[in-house]
N, C-alpha and C positions, 0 to 999 in steps of 0.2 A: 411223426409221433402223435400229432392231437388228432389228425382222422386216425388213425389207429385206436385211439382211446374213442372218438366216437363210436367207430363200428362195433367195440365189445359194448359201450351200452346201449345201443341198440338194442343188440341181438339180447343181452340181459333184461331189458324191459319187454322186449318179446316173450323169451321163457315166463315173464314172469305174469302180461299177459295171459299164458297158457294157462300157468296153475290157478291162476285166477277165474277162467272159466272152466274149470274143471272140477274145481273147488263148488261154484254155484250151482252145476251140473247135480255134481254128488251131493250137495245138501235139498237141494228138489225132491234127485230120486228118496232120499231118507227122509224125508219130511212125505212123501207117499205113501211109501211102506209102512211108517210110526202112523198112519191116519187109518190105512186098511188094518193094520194092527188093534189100534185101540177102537175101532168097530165091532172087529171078530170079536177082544177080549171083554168088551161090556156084555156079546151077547151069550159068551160061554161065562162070565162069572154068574150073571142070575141064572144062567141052566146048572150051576157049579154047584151054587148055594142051597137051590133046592133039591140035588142029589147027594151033596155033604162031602165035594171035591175042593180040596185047599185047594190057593194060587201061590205063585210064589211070591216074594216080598219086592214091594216095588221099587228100583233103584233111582226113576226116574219120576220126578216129579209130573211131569211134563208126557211121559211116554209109556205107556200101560205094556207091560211083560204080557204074553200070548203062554198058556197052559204048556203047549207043544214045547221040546226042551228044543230043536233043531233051530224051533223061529227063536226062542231066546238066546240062544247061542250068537245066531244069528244081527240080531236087533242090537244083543252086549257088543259083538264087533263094530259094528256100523255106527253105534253109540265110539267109541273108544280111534274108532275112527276118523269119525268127524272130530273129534277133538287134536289129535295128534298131527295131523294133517297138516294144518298149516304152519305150527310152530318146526316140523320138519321143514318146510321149505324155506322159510324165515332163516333157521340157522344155518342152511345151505346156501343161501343168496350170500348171507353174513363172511362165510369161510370164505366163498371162492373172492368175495369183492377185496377182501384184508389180504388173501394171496397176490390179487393182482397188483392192490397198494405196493408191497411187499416188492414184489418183480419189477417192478415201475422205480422206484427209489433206489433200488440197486443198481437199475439200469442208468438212470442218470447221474449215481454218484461213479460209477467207473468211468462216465464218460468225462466227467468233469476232470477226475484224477488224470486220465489219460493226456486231455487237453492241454493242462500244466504241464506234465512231464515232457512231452511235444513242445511247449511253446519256450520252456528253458532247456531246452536239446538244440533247439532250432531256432532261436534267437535269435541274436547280434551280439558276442561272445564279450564285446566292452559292456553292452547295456548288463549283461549276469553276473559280470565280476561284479562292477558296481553294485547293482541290486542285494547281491552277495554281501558287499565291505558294508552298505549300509546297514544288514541286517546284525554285522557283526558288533557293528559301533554300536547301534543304538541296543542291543544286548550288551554291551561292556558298559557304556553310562548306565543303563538300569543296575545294571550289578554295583558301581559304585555306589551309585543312590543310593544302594540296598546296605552295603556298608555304610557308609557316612550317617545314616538313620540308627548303625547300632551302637555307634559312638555316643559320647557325650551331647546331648542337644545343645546344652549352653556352650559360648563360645571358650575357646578354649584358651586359658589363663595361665600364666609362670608362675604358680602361688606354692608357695613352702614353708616348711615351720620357721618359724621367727627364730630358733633356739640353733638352728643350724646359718645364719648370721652371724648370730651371736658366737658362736663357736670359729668363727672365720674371719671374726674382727671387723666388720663394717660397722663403719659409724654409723649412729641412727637417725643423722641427719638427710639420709639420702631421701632423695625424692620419685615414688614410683611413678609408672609411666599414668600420662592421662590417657581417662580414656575418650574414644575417637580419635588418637591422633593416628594419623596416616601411617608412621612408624614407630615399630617397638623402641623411640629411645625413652631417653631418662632425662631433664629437664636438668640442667644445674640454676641451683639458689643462685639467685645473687649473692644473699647472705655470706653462703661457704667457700666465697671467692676469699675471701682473707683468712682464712683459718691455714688452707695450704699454702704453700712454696715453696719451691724448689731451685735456689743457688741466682733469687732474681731472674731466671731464665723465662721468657713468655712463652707461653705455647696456643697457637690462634685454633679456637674452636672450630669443628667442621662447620656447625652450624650457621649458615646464611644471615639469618636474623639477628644475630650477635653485633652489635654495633662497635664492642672493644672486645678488647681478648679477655681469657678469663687468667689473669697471674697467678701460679702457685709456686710455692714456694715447702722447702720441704721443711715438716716437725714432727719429731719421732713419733711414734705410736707406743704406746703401754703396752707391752706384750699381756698377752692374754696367760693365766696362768694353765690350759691348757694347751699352750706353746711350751712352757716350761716345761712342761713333765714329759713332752715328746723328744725334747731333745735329749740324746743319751752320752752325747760327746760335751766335750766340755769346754763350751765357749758361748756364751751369749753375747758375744763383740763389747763388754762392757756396758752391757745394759742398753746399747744404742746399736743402732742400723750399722751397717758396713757400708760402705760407697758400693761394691760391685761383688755380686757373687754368682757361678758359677752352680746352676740348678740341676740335678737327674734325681730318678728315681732306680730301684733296683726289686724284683721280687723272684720267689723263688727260684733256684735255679738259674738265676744270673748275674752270680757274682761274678764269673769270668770277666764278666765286660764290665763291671764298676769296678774291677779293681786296675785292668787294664786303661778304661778313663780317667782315672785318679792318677796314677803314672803318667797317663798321657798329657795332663792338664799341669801338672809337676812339673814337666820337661821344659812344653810350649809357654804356659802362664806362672810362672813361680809367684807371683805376688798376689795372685787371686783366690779369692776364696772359693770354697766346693762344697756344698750342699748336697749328700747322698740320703735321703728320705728312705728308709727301709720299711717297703708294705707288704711285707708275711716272709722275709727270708727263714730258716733255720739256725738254730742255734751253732752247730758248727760253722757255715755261709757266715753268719753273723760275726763270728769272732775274727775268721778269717780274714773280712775286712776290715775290722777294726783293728788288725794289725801292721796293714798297709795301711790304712788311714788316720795317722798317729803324729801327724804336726797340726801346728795350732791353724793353721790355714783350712782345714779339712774337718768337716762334720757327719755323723752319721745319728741322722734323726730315726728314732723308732715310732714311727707315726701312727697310731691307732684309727683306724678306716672302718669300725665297726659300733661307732659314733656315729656312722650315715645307714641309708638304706643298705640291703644287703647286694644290690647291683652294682654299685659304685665300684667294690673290689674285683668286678669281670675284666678280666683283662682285655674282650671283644669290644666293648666300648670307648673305654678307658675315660670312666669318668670322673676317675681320681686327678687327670691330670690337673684340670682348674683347681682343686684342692689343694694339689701341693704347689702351685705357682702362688693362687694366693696368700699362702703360710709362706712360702716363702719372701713375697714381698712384706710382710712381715717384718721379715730379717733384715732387709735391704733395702736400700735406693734404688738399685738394679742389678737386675738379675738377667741372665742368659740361660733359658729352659732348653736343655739339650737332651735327647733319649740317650740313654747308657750305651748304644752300642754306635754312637759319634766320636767322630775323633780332630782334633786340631793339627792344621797342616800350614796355617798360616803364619803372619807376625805377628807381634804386639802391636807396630802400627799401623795391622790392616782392623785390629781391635777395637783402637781406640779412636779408628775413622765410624765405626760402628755405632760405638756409643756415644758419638756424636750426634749421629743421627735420629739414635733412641728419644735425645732430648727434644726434640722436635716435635715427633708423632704421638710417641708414651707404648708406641708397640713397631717391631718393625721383624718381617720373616723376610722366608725367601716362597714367590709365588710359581703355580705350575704353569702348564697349558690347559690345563684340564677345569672346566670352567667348574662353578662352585654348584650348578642343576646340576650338571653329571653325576655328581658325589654325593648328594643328597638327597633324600626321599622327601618325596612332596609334602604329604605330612607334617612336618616338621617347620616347614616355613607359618602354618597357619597358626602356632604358635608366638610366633612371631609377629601376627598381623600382619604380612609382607604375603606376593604373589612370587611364585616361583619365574616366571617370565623375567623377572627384573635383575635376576641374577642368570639368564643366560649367557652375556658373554664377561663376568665376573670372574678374574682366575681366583684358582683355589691355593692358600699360603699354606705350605707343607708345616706339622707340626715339631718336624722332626729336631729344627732347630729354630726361637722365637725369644728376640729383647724383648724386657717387660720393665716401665718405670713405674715407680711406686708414685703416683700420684692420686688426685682427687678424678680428674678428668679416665683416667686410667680404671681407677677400680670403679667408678660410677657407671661409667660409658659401658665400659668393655667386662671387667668381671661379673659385674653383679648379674647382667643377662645371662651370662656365659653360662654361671655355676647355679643360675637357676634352673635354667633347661637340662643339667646336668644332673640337677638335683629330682628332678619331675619324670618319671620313667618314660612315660606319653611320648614326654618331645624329645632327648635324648634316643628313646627305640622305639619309633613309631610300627605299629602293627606293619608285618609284612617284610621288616627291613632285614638286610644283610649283609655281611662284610663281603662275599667272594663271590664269583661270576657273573664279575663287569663286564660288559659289552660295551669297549668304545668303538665298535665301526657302525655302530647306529646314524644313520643321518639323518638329519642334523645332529655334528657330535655334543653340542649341548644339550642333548635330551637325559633323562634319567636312565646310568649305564647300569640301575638294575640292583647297584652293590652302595651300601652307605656309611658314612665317616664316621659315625658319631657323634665326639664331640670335637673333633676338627671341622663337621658341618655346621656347628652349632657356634664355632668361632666366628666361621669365617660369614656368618650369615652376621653376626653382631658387628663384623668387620666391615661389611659391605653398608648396612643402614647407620652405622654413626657416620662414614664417610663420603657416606651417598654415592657407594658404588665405586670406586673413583681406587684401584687400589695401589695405583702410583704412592698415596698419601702413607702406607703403611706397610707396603712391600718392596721388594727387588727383584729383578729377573734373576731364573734361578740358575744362568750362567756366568752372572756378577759378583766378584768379589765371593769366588765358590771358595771359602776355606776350611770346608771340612770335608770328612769322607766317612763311609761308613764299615763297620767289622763285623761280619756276622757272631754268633754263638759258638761256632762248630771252628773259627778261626781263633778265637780268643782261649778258646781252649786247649786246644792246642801249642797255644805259643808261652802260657803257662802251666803247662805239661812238657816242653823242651826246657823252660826255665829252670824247672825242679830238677830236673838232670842235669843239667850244667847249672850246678849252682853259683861257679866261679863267676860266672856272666851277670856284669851288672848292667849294662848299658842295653839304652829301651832297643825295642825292635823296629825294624827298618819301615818308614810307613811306604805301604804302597799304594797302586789305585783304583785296588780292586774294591 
């Protein structure tokens, strides 16, 4: 290719050579001609003058016009010629040298292209995957980066109106978390170590550092007077907590199943109380239950949820739950948070092995296999000041049934985080997130299956940093002491639809295990 490129400039300073003397050539002969010219014309202008023949007017400073019109004609060409002349060759050396540029740059970027395509054709098919998965990665972290730059710069914080607290009954002695500490907890006072207790029972801090336990003991709370105006049934337990009650919620469109749980829990638990929280039923639904729900053991709270954000009432997240568990501890010493469409199949004294153990932890579910990454979007832990890594093989505690004791360590530890992130849209639904099309055959199956919990991720993340992980301290496997089951929508309706026809038929119906 470079003798190639010498040989055209060569031959180009050759041509060019040429016109160059060719050029010198023709300004000689005209520099001749203009000298025999202005001889002839000095000697016919004084023959000119003294016969009274004009000349013509002189173009050329330099070059005297001859009378004859042939030689002027001539003299204006050779004039116009000598001028044009070489800016013709100039702009012709110019065109063809920018064509060859031109051809030459084309020629070596095809080759280059060609080159690549040939060398990832013809590889070594691991080195191009790779090469490939590298190109991919390092495009996917720039994209993140590119997202995380449009987020919030500052780090990101559980902070909420002080008036929705307030409206939820935490004392104001809690203490927020510090900052720099390695995890999102909440320090307990020593101070407010005497204010609670609960029946003398100790319950030993997760915390390492703790040199004694922290005692609480239990003393009523002053219901809030927006607790009074929610309740619509008519029992405040006498102005004081109940030892144990029996938690669900109910909304639109599913009374089927709270009224079928209230029977149910009638049958299995007669002595317990039941807590039915109404968040947006209808007024016929409404009455309806309040028909069934007509002994002093059974309440039907009409809970106003438009006192919070207006997400909280989504049913996709369900971040009413921590609302109504907190209200309802409240109510109670303990309480069992059950979804409306669970059912009791066990004893009283596999119950009250239960709530034995509630006194212990202050929270106790039932845990999956499915670890607590799976189900969570990553996001969400940075709220939390926690890496998502530390909850890979963390199981996840189903929300579906969960003891709650009203205690200090209880609502400090475990609600207050809970129902902030619940309260905070950010970390509750972090950009991106979704409830459906999980993929657990991802391997590693702790990785994120894509789909996210909400605020059972947001439990069970506050579950895992108060206990360091450890979820023995607050859960069961969920093939132990299995005493519930569940009833879809489409079953419950049903079986109170046979009811109505036979209305002779007073006895419940037959649990199965489906």
């Amino acid at each position: 290719m470079a003798m190639h490129l010498d040989f055209i400039s060569n031959q180009v300073n050759k041509i060019h050579c040429g016109f160059n003397v060719a050029r010198s050539a023709l300004n000689k002969r005209i520099n001749q001609k203009c000298n025999q010219f202005r001889t002839t014309s000095a000697a016919e202008h004084s023959i000119g003058n003294k016969n009274g023949v004009t000349t013509p007017p002189n173009l050329n400073s330099n070059i005297i016009v001859p009378n004859d019109t042939i030689s002027y004609a001539i003299v204006e060409g050779l004039r116009k010629f000598k001028i044009q002349l070489p800016s013709l060759i100039h702009s012709h050396r110019i065109r063809r040298l920018a064509a060859m540029r031109t051809k030459h740059f084309i020629v070596i970027l095809c080759c280059v292209i060609i080159t690549t395509i040939l060398f990832i054709a013809l590889g070594p098919a691991s080195e191009t995957n790779d090469s490939l998965k590298n190109i991919v990665s390092q495009t996917h972290q720039q994209f993140n980066k590119l997202q995380e730059n449009l987020r919030v710069s500052e780090r990101k914080k559980l902070e909420i109106d002080a008036k929705y607290l307030t409206i939820l009954g935490f004392p104001s002695q809690i203490n927020y978390p510090k900052k720099g500490s390695e995890f999102y907890k909440y320090e307990l006072n020593e101070g407010i170590t005497e204010s609670l207790k609960f029946k003398n029972n100790k319950i030993e801090s997760p915390k390492n550092d703790f040199k004694k336990t922290v005692e609480l003991t239990y003393k009523p709370l002053q219901h809030e007077t927006i607790a009074q105006t929610n309740l619509t049934s008519a029992q405040l337990f006498n102005e004081s907590k109940a030892n144990f009650s029996i938690v669900t919620y109910v909304q639109e469109g599913q009374s089927p199943l709270a009224i079928l749980m209230l029977q149910n829990i009638a049958s299995k638990l007669p002595n317990e109380f039941l807590l039915i929280y109404d968040l947006g039923l209808s007024e016929e639904d409404a009455r309806a239950l309040n028909a069934y729900c007509n002994s002093t053991r059974c309440s039907v709270i009409s809970y106003d949820l438009s006192v919070f954000p207006t997400y909280v009432a989504d049913q996709r997240m369900h971040a009413y739950r921590p609302i109504v568990i907190k209200d309802a501890l409240m109510r109670s010493k303990y309480i069992l948070f059950a979804e409306n469409y669970m059912r009791i199949r066990g004893s009283a004294h596999d119950f009250r092995y239960l709530q034995n153990k509630v006194v212990q932890s202050g929270v106790l579910g039932w845990n999956t296999p499915i670890a607590v990454s799976a189900r969570t979007h990553p996001k969400m832990f940075d709220y939390f000041q926690t890496d998502i890594d530390d909850f890979f093989f963390l199981r996840m505690v189903d929300m579906d049934t969960v003891f709650f004791a009203d205690n200090l360590f209880v609502i400090e530890k475990i609600m207050l985080p809970w129902i902030k992130c619940a309260l905070t849209l950010e970390c509750i639904d972090p950009i991106g997130a979704q409830s459906n099309g999980c993929k657990y055959n991802k391997k590693p199956q702790y990785r994120y299956s894509g789909c996210h919990s909400y605020d059972a991720s947001a439990f069970n993340i506050v579950l895992g940093l108060t206990w360091f992980l450890d979820d023995t301290k607050y859960s069961l496997p969920s093939d132990s002491y299995n005493i519930f089951y569940k009833e879809t929508l489409e079953q419950a309706t049903k079986i109170l639809e046979n009811r109505r026809r036979n209305s002779s038929e007073i006895s419940e119906h037959p649990i199965t295990e489906d």
